[in-house]
N, CA, C and O of each residue as an XYZ file, in Angstrom:
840
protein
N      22.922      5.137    -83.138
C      24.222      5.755    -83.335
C      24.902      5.853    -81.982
O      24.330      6.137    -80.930
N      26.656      5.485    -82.191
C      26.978      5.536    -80.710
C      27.437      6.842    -80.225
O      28.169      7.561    -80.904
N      26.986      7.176    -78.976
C      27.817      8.099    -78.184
C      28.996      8.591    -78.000
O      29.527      7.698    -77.340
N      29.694      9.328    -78.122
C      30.910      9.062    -77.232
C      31.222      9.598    -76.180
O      31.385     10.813    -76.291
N      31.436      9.023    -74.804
C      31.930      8.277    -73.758
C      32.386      9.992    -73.395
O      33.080     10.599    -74.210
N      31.834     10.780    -71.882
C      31.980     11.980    -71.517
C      33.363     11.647    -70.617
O      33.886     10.602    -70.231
N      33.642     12.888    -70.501
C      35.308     12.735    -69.066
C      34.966     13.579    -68.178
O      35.557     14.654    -68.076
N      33.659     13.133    -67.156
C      33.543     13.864    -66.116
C      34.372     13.056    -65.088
O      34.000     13.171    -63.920
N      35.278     12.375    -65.298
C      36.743     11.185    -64.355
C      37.256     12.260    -64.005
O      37.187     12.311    -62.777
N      37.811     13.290    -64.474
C      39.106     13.854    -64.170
C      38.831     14.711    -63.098
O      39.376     14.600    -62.000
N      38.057     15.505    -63.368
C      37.756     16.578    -62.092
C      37.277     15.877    -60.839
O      37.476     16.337    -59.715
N      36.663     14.787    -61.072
C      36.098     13.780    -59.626
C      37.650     13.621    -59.298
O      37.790     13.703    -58.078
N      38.812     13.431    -59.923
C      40.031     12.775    -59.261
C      40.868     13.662    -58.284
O      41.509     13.318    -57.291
N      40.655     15.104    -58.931
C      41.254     16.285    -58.339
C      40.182     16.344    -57.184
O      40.588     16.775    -56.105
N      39.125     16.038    -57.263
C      38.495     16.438    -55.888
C      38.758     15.610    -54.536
O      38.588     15.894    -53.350
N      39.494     13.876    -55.544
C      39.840     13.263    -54.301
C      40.843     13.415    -53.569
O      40.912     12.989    -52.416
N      42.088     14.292    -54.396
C      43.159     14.355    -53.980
C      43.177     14.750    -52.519
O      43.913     14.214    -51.691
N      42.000     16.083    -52.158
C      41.994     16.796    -51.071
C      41.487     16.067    -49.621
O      41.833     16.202    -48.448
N      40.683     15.388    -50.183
C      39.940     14.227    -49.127
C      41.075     13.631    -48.745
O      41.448     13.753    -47.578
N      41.632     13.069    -49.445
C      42.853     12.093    -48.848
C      43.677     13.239    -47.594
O      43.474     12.782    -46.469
N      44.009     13.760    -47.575
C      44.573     14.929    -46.502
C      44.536     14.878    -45.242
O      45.412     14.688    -44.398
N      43.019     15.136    -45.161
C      42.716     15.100    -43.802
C      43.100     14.358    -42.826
O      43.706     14.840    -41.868
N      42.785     12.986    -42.929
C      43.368     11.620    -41.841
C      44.489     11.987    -41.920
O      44.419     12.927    -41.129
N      45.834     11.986    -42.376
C      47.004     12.594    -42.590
C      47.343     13.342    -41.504
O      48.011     12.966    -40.541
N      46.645     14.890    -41.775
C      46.512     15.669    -40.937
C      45.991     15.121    -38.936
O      46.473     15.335    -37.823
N      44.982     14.490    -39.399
C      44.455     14.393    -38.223
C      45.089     13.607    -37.204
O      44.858     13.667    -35.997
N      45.974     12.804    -37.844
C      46.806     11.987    -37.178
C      48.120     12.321    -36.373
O      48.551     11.861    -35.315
N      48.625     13.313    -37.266
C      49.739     14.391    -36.876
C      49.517     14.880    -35.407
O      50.266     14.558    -34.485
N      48.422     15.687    -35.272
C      47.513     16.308    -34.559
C      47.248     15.583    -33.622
O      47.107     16.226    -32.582
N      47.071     14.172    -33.485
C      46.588     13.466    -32.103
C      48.408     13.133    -31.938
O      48.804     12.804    -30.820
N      48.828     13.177    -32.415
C      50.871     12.561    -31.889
C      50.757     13.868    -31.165
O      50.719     13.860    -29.934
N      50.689     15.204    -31.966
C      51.290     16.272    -31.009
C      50.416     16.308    -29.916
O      51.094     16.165    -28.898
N      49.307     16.424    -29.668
C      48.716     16.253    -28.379
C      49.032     15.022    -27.629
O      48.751     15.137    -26.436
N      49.413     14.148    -27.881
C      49.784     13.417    -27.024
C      50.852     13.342    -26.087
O      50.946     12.850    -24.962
N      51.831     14.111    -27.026
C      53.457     14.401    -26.971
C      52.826     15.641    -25.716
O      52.854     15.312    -24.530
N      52.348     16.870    -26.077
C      51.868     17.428    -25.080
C      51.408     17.178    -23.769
O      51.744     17.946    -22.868
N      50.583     16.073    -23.512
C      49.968     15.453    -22.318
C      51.213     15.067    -21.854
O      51.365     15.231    -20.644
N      52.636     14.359    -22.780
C      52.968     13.482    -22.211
C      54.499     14.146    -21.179
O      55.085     13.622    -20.231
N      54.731     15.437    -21.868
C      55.099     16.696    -21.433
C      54.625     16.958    -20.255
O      55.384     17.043    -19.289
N      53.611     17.087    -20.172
C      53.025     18.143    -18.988
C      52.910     17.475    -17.781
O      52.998     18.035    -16.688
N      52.614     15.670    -18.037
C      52.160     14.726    -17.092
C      53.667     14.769    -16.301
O      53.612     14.726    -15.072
N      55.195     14.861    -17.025
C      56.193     14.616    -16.928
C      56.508     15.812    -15.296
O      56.726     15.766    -14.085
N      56.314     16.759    -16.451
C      56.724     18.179    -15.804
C      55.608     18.291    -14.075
O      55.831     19.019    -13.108
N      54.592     17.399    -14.244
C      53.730     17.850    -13.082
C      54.738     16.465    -12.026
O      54.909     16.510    -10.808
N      55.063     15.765    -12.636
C      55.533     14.701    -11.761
C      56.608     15.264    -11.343
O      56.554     15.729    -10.204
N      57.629     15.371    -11.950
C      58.706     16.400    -10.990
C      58.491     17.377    -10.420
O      59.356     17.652     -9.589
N      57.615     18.115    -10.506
C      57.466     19.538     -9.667
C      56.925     18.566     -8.179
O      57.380     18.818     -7.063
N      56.113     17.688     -8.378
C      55.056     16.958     -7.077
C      55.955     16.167     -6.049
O      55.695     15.970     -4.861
N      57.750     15.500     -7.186
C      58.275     14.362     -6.055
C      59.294     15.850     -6.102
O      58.596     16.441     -5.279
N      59.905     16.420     -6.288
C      61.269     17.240     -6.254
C      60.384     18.645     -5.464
O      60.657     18.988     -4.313
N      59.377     19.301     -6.254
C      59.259     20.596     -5.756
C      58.777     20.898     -4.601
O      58.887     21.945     -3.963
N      57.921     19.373     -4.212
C      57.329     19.388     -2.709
C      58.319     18.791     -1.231
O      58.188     18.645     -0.016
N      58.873     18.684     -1.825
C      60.816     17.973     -1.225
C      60.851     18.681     -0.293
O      60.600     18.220      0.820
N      61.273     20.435     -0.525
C      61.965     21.450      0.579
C      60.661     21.436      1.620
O      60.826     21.277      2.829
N      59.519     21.596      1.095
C      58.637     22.110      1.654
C      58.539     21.467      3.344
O      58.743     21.969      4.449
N      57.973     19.636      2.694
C      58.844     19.056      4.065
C      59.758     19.079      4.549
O      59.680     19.034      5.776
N      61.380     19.173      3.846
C      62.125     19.338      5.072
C      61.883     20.429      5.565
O      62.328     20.408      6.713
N      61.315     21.611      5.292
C      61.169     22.742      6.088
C      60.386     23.228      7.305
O      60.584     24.157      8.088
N      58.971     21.852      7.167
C      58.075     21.759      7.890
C      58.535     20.960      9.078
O      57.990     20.993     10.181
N      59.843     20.062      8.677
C      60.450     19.325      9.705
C      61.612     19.760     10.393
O      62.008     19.270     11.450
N      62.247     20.855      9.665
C      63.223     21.631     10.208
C      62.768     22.887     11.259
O      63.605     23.415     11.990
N      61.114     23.368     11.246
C      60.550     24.184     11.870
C      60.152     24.009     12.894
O      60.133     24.644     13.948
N      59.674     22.711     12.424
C      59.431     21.532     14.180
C      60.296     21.256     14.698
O      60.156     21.527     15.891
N      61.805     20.552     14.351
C      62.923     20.703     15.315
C      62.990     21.836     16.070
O      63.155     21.856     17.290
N      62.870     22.737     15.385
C      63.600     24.281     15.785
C      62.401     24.631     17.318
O      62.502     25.203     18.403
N      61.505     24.010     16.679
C      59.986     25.178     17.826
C      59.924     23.686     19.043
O      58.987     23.471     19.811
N      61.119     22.877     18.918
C      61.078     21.476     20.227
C      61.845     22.369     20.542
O      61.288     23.069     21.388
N      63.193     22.854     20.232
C      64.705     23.402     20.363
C      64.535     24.208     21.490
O      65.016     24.104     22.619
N      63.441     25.385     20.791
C      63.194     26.724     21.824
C      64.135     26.954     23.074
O      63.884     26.356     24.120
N      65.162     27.770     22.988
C      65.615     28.163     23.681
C      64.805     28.902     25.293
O      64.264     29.987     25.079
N      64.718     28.413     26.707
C      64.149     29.257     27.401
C      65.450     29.199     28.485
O      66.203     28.234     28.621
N      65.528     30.663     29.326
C      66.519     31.098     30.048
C      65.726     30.957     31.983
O      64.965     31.844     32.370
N      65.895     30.403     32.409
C      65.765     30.477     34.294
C      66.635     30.814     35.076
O      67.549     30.064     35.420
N      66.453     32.249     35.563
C      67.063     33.006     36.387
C      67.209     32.174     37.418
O      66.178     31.518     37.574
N      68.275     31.846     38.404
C      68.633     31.284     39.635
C      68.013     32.415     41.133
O      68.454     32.324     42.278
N      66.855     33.466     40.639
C      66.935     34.056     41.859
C      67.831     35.436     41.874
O      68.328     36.176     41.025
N      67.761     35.372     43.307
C      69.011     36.840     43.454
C      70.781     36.091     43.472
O      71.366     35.021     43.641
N      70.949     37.100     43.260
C      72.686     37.139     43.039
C      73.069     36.022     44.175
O      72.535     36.028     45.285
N      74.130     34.988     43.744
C      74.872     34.394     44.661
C      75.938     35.131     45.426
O      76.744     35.607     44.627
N      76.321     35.474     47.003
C      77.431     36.409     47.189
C      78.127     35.160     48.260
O      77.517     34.711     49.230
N      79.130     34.850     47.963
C      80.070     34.209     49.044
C      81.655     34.324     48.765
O      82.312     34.489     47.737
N      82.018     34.148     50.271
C      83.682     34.297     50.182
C      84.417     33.215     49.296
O      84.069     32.061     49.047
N      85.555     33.932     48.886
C      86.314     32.970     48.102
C      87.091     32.342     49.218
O      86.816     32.624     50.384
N      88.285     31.298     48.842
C      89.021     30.889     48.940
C      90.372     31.667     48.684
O      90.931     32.050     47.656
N      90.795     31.781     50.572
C      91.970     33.111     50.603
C      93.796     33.303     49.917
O      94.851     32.710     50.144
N      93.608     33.833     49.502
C      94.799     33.981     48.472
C      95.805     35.313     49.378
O      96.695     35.188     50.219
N      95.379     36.158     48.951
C      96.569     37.298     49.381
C      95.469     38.292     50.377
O      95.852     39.354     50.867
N      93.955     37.709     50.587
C      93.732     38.695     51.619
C      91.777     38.003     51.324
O      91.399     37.100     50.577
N      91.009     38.853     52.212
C      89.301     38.371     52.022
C      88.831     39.123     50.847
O      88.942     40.327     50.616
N      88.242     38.118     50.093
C      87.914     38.177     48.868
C      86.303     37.321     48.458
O      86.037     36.148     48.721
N      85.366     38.381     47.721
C      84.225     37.601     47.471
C      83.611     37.563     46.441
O      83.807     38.432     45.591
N      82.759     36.610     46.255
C      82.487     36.805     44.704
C      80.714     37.234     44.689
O      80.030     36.896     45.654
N      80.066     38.016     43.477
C      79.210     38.155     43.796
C      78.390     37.683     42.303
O      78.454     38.559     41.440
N      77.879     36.827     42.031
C      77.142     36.824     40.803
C      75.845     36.125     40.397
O      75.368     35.089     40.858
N      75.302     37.056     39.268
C      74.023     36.234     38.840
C      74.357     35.553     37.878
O      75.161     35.696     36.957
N      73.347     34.457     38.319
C      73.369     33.352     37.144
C      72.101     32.302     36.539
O      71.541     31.419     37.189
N      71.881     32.621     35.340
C      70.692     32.246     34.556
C      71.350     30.857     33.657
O      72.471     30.634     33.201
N      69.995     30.037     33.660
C      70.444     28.965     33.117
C      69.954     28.663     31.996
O      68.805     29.100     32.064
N      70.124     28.077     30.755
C      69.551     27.669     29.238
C      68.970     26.585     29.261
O      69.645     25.592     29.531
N      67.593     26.448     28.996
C      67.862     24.735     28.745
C      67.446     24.844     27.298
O      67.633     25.880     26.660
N      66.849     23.711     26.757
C      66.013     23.743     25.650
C      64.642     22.738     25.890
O      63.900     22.471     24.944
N      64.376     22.165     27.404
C      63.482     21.061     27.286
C      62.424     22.550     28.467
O      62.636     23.162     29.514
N      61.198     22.474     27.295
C      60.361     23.391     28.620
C      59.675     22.588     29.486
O      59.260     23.262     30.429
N      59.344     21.300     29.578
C      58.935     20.642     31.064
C      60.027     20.848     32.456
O      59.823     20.773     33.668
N      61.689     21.240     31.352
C      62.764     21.209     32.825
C      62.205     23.200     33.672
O      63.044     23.509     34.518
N      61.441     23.951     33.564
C      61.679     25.032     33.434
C      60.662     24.835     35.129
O      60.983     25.453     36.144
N      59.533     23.916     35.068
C      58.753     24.284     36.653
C      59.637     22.899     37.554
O      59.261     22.934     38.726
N      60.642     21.767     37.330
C      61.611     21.555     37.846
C      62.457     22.113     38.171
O      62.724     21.813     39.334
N      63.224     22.964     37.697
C      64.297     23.753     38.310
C      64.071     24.755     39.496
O      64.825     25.184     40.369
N      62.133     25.069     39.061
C      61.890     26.121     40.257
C      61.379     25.342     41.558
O      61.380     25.799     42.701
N      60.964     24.140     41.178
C      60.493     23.331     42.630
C      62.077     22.769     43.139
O      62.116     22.320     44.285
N      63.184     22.773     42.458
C      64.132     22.781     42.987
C      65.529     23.311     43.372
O      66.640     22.864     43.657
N      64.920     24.454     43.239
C      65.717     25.738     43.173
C      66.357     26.450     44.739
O      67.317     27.201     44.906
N      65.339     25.832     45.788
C      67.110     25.631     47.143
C      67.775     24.922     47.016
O      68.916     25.377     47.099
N      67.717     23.330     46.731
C      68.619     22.687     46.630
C      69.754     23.289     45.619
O      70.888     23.663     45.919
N      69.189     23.278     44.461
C      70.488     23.497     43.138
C      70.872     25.289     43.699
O      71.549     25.943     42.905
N      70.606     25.712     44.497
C      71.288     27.100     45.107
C      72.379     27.124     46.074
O      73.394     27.814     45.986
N      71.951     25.962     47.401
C      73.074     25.361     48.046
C      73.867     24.869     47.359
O      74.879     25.561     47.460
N      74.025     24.117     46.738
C      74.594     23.225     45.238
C      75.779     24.088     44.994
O      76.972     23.975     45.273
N      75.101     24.944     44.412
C      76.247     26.068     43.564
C      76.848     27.245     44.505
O      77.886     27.858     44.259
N      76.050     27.438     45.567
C      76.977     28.580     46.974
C      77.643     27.668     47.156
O      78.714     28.228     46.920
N      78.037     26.217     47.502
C      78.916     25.541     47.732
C      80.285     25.129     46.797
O      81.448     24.901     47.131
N      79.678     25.139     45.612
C      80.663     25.170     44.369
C      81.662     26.527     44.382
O      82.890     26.459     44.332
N      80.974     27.623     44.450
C      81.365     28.553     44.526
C      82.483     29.625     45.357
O      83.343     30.431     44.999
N      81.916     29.114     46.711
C      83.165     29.162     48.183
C      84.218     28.583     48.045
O      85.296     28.971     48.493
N      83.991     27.431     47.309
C      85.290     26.691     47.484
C      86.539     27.190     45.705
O      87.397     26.634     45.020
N      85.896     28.381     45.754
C      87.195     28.578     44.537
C      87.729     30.014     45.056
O      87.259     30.994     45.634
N      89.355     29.467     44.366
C      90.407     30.894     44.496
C      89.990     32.186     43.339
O      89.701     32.083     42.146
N      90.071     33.188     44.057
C      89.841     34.420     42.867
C      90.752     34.029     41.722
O      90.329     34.188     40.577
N      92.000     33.517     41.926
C      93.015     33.801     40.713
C      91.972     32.742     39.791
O      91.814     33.232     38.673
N      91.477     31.876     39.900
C      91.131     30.514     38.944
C      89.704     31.783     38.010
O      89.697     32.072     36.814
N      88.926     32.155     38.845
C      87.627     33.021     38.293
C      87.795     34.008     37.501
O      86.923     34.681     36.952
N      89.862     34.183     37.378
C      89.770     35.810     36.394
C      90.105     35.888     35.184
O      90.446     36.831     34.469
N      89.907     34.238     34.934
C      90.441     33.851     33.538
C      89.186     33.403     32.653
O      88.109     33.038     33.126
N      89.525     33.496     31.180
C      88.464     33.474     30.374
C      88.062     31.423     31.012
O      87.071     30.871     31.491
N      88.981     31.123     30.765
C      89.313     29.557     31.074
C      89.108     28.936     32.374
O      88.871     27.730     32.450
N      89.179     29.638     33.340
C      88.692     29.383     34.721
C      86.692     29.639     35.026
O      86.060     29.145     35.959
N      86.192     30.434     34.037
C      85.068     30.928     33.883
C      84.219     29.546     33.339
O      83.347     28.779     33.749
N      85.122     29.770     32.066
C      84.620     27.931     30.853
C      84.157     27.008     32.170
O      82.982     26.740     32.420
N      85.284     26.584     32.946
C      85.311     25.650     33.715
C      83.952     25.270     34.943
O      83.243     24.309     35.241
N      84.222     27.120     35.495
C      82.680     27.087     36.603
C      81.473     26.655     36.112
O      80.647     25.935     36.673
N      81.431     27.217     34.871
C      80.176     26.946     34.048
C      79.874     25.649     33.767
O      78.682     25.381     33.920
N      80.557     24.782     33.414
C      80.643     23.065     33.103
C      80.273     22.896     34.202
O      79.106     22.544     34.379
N      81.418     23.153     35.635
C      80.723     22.596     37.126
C      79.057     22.870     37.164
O      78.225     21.977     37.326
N      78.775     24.204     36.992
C      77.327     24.230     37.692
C      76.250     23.556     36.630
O      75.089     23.180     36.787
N      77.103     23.563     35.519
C      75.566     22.358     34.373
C      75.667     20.985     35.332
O      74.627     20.375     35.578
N      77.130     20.451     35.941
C      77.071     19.048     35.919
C      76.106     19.256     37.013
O      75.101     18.544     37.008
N      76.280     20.229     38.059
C      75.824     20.364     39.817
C      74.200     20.524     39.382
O      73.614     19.555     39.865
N      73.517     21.151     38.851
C      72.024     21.151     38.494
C      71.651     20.250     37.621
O      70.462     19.932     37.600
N      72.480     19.707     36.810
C      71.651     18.248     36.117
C      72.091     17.557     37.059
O      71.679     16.588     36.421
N      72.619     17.011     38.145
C      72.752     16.475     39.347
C      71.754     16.148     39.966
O      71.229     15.045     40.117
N      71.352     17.681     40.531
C      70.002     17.809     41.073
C      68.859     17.446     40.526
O      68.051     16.825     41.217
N      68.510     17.828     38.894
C      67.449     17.427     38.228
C      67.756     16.176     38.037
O      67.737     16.219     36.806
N      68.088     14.841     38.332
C      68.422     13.642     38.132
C      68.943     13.375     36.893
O      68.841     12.252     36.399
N      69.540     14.368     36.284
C      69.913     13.642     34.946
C      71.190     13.569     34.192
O      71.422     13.427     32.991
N      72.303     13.771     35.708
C      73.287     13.266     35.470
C      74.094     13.268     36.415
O      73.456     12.992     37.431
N      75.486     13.477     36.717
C      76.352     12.673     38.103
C      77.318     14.110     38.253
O      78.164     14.410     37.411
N      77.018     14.952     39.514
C      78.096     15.715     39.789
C      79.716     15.418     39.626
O      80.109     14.297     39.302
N      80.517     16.388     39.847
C      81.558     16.104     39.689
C      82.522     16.120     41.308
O      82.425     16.896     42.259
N      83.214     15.207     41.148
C      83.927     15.394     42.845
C      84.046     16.605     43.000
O      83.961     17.545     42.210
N      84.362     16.508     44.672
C      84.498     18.034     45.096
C      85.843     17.848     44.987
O      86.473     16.794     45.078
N      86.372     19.350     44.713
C      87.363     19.386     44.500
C      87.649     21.125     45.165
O      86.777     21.966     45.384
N      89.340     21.283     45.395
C      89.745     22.807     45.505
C      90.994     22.742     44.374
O      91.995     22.060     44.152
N      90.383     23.731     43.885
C      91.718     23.693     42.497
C      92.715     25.025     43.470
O      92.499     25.750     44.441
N      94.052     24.729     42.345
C      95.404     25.253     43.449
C      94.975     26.464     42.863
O      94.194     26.684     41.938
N      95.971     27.568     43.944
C      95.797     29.104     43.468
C      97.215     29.693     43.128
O      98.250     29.796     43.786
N      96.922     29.983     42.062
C      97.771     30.162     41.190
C      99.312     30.573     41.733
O     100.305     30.559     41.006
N      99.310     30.873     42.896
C     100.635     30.622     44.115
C     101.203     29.485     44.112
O     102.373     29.545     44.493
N     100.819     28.414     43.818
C     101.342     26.985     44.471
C     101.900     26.837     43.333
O     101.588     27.410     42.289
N     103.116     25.719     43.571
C     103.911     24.893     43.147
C     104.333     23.708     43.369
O     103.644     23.199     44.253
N     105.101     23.048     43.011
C     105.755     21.951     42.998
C     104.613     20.638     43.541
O     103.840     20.056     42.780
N     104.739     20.398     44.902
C     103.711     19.033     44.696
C     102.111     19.468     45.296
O     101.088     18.903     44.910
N     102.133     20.354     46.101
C     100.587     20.748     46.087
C     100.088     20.840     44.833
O      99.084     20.167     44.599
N     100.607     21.601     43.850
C     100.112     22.389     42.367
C      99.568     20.791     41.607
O      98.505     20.599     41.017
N     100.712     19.768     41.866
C     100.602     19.125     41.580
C      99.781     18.181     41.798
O      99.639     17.358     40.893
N      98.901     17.997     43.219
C      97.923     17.664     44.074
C      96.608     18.366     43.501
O      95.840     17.684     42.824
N      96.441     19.162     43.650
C      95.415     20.046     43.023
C      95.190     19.428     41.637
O      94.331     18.588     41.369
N      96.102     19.972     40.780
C      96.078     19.225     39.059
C      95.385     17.724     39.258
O      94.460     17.266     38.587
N      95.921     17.232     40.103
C      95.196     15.669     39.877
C      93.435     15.348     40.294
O      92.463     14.728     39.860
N      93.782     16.122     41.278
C      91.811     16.808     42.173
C      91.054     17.217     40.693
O      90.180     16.590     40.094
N      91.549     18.178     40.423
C      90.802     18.910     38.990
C      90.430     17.588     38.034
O      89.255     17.308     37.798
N      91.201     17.046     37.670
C      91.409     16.669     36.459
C      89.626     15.783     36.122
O      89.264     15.511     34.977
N      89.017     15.567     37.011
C      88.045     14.751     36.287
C      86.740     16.083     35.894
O      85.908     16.156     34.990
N      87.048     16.916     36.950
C      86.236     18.616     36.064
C      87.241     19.102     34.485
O      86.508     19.714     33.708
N      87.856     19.030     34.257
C      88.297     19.558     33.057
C      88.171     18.394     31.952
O      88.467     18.640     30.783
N      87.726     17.120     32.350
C      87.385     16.256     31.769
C      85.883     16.703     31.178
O      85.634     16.680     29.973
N      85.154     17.013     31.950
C      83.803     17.264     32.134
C      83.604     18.377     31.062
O      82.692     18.339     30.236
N      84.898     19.764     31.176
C      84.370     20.888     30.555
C      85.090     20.518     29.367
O      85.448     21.476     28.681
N      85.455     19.135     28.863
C      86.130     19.181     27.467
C      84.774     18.567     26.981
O      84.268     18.971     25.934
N      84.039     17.347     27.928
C      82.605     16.730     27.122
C      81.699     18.106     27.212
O      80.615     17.813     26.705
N      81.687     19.053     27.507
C      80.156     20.195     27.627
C      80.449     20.920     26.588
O      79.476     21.638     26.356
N      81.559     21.164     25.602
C      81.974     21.606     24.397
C      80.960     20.744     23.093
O      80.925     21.383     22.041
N      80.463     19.899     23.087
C      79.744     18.786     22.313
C      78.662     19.636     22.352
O      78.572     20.462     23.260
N      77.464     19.504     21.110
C      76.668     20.484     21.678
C      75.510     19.507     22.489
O      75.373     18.323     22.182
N      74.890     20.006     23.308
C      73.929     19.349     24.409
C      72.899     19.992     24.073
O      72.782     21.179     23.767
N      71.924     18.933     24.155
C      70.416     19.190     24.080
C      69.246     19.128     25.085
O      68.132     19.646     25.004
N      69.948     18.136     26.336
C      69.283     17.957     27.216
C      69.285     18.747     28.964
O      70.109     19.655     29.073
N      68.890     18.603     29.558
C      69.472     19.500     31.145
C      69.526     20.613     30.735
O      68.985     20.961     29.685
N      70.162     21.344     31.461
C      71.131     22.417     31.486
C      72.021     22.464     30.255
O      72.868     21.580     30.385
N      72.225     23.296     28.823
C      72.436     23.494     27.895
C      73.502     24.524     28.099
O      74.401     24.776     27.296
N      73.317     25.057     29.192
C      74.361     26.866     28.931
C      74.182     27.114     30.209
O      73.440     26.458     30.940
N      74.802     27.999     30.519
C      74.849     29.225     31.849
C      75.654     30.614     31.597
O      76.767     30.817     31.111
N      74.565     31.579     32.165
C      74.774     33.152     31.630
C      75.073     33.415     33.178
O      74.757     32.800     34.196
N      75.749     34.479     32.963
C      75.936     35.281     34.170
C      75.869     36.684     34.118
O      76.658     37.483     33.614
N      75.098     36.816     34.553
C      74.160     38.379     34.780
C      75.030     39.645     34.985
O      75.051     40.705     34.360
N      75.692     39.240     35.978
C      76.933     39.702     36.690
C      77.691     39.000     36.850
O      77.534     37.859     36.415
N      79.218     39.465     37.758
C      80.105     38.286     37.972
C      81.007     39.453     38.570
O      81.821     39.952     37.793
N      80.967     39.761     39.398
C      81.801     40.919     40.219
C      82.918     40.217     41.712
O      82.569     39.844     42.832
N      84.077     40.268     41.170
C      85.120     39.678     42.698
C      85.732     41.046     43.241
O      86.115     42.025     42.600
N      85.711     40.833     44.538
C      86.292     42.130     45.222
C      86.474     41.461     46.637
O      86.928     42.115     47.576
């Protein structure tokens, strides 16, 4: 006698439904991790070429700065000599410290520090009080004594001697004078540039005329 034929099919089919899932799933799951890696690999690469950027220029902007170093060399004691006579005897008395920024120039200046002293007592005698009482006559000394000590330190070309007019004169002396000057006011228009080498600056401690 025949059988008839059981339906244990159906529930095996529902059980496959769930199996099928997984790979599905699992596949999803390796995209988003990948997408993740591919995120993070991104984000580490810009932080490494962009975020490490400042760091060097900063490491190279610190090193400029610590070559730069400002150091100051006192000229000694006060320079005191007579001016150039105007309305009666008149002298000037002042200290004067120099800037550089190169520190090998700092035990040069002191192994040559009579010379660049005669240098500048000589610069100095030869000016009228009226030229020294101006903000602009001051500018000017200062340019002279960078050119007169980078002179001395070999590393660049004094400026003619010169006597600038006092502020008395006119017509063709004034005019004599003006032409004497003119290659120093040349000089104190290039020392406006900023300079890095020689003599950088000059301070004056004091600066007393009487």
């Amino acid at each position: 006698m025949a059988t008839k034929p059981t339906k244990p099919a159906a529930p095996a089919a529902k059980d496959e439904a769930p199996a099928a899932a997984p790979p599905k799933s699992k596949k999803m799951l390796i995209i988003i991790i990948v997408l993740l890696l591919l995120g993070i690999a991104g984000g580490a690469g810009w932080f490494f070429s962009k975020g490490s950027a400042p760091e060097g220029e900063h490491a190279e902007a610190a090193k400029e700065e610590s070559h730069l170093e400002a150091k100051f060399v006192p000229l000694g004691e006060n320079f005191t000599v007579n001016l150039q006579r105007e309305e009666g005897d008149q002298y000037l008395q002042a200290g004067i410290t120099l800037k550089i920024l190169q520190p090998e120039l700092e035990e040069k200046i002191k192994a040559t520090m009579p010379e660049i002293r005669s240098k500048l007592l000589f610069l100095l005698s030869g000016k009228y009080p009226s030229e020294l009482q101006t903000a602009e006559g001051k500018k000017k000394l200062i340019a002279e004594i960078i050119a007169e000590t980078d002179a001395v330190l070999g590393l660049g070309t004094a400026p003619a001697a010169h006597t600038a007019a006092p502020a008395h004169e006119t017509g063709h002396e004034a005019a004599a004078s003006g032409a004497a000057s003119a290659p120093v006011a040349a000089h104190a228009v290039a020392a406006d540039k900023p300079k890095t080498t020689g003599v950088v600056d000059v301070l004056f401690t004091s600066f007393i005329i009487q």
